[in-house]
C-alpha positions in Angstrom: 0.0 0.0 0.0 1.5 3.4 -0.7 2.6 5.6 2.3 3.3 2.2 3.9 6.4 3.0 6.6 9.1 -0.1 7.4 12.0 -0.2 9.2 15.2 -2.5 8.6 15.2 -5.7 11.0 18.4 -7.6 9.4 19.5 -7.9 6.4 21.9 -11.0 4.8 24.3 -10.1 1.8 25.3 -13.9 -0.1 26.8 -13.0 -3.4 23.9 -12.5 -5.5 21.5 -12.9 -3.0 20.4 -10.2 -0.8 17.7 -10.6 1.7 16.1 -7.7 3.9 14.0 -8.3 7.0 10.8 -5.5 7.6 9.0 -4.5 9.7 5.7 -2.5 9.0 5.7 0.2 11.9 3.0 2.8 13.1 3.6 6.2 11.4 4.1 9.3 14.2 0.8 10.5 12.2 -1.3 9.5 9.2 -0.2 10.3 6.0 -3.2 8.6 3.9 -7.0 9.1 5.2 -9.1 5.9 5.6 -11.6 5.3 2.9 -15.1 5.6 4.3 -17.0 2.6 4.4 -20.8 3.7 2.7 -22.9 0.6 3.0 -22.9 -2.9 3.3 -21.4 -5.7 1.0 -24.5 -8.0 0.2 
């Protein structure tokens, strides 16, 4: 999802392979607003 915030948990460097461990994290304050709900799904 954009606006999406991680930060770095470990990363592992093998040659060619790189892996990076994320963690999704709270934002200090929204940056997207939440898309209202109007109805019900049937």
């Amino acid at each position: 999802m954009a606006a999406t915030q991680f930060k770095v948990i470990g990363s592992l460097d093998q040659g060619n392979l790189h892996i990076i461990q994320l963690e999704e994290t709270t934002p200090p304050f929204p940056l997207l607003q939440p898309v209202p709900i109007v109805g019900s799904l049937p």
